[in-house]
C-alpha positions in Angstrom: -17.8 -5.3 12.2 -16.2 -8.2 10.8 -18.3 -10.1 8.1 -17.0 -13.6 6.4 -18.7 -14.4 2.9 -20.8 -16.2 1.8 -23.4 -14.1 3.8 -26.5 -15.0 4.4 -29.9 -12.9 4.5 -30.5 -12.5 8.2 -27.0 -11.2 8.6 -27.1 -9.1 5.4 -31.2 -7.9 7.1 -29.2 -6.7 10.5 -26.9 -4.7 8.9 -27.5 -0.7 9.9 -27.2 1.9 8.2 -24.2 3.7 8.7 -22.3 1.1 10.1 -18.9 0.2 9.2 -17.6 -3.3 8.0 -14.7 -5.3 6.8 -15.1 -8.3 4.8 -12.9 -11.6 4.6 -14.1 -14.1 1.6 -14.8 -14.8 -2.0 -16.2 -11.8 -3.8 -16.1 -11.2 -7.9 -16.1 -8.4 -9.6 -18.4 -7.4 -12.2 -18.7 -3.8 -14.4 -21.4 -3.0 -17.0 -20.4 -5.7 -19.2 -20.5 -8.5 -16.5 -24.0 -7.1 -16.0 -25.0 -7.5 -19.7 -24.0 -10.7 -20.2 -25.0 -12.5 -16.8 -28.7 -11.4 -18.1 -28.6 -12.4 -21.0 -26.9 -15.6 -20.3 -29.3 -16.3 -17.9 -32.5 -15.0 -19.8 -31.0 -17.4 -22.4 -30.9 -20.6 -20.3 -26.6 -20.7 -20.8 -24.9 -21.1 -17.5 -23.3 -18.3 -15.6 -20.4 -19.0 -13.0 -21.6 -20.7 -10.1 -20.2 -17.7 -7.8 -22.5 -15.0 -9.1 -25.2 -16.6 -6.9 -25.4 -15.1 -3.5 -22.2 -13.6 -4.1 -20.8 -10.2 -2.7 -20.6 -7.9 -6.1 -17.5 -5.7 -6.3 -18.1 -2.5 -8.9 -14.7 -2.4 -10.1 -12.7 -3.0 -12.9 -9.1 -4.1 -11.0 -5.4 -3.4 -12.3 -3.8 -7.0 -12.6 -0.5 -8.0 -13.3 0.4 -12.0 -14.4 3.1 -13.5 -12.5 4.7 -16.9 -12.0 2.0 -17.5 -9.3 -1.0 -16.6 -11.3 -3.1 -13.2 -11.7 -1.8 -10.2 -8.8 -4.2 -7.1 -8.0 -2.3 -4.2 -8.2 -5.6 -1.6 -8.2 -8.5 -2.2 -7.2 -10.5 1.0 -6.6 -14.4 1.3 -7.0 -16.2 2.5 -9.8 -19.5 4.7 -10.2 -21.9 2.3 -9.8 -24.9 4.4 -11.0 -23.6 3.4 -14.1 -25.7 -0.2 -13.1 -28.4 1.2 -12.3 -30.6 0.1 -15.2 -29.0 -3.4 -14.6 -28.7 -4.0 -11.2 -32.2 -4.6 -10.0 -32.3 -7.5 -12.1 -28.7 -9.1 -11.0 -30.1 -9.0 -8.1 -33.5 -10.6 -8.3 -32.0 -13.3 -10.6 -28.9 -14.3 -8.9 -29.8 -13.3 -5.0 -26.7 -10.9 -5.1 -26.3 -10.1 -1.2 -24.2 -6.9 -1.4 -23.1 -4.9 -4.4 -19.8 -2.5 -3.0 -19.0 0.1 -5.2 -18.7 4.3 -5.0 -21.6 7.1 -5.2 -24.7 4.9 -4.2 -27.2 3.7 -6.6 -31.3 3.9 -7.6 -34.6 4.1 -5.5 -35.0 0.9 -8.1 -32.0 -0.8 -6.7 -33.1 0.0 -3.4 -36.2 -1.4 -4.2 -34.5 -5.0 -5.4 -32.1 -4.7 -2.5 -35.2 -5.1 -0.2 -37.2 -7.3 -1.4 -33.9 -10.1 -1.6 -32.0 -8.8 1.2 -28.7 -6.9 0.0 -26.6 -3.9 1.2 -25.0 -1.3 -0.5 -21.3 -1.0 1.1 -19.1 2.2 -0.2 -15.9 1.9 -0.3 -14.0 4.8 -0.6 -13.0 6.1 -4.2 -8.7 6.6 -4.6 -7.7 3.7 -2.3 -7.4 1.6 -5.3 -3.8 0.4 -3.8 -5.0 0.1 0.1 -7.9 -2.0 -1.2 -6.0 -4.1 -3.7 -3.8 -4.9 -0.6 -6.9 -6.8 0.9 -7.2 -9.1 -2.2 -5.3 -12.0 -0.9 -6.1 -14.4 -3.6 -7.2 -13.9 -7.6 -9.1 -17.4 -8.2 -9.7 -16.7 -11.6 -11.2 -14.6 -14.4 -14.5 -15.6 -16.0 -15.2 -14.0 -19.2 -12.1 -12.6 -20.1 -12.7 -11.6 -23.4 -14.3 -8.5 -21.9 -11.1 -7.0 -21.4 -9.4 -6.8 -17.8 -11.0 -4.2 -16.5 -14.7 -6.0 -17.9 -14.0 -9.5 -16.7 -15.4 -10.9 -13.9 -12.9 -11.7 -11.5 -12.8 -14.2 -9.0 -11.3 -13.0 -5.4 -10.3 -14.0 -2.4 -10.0 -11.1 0.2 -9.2 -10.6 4.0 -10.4 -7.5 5.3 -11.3 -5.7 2.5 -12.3 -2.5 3.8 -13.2 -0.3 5.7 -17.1 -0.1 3.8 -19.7 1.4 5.0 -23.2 0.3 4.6 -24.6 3.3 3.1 -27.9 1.7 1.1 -29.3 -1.3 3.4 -32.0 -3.7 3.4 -34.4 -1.9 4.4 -34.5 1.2 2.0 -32.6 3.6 4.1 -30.1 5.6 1.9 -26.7 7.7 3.6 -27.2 9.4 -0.2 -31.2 10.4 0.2 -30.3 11.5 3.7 -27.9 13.6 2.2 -30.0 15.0 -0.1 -32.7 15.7 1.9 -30.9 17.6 4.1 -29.7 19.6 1.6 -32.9 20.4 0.5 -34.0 21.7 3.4 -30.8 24.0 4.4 -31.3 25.5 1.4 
């Protein structure tokens, strides 16, 4: 399925899962650090960019190179996003995040946030750092900077990114909890 960002709830509610999507749009990425200081920011009354609202959160901390033309992603692979999982269910209360994509699935807790605003989980798959850096057709800019390059929160502009797979939706189903349900009862 083809999905254009911004998206809205009722698509982002009809999303299955299982089902496998690309997506063409703005996105930014945001790691730990992104996570620390959007809270704070915004527990503080400061202004965080405009684009963390509603926005489609990539779990990655991208490989860029400066060029003549701006910022270039060379890598841009997916990173544990469990490592969130303390943060994430408040990014996404406060700023109405609408899908977070990252590897290895996250929290019941996140789960929890994801349905009660209406936001999927997409997986992308972990070593396609190149193939997914291919899809990343524009770098708008970095916010926050300071954080390093791998810690910043960078603006993109992608066509196709993909393929994901909605593997947490809005609903509380969970690929990962199937998974380990199953287990448990083979063994």
């Amino acid at each position: 399925m083809e999905l254009r960002t911004p998206l809205d709830e009722r698509t982002v509610r009809s999303l299955r899962l299982g089902e496998t999507v690309y997506l063409s749009g703005n996105m930014i990425t945001g790691r730990d650090e992104v996570h620390i200081r959007a809270i704070e920011h915004s527990r503080m009354g400061k202004p965080v960019p405009e684009e963390m609202k509603n926005s489609v959160l990539y779990h990655c901390g991208p490989i860029m190179v400066s060029g003549g033309k701006g910022w270039k992603a060379v890598a841009a692979g997916p990173t544990t996003s469990a490592r969130m999982n303390s943060l994430e269910p408040e990014m996404i209360r406060r700023f109405g995040i609408r899908a977070i994509i990252g590897k290895g699935g996250m929290s019941k807790e996140v789960g929890d946030a994801m349905r009660e605003v209406g936001c999927v989980y997409l997986a992308a798959v972990g070593g396609a750092a190149v193939s997914l850096a291919e899809s990343i057709v524009e770098v708008r800019s970095a916010e926050w900077a300071d954080l390093g390059m791998a810690e910043a929160m960078w603006k993109l502009r992608t066509e196709r990114m993909g393929p994901l797979i909605v593997a947490m939706d809005s609903e509380g189903g969970s690929l990962y909890d199937n998974v380990r349900s199953k287990l448990v009862r083979d063994v």
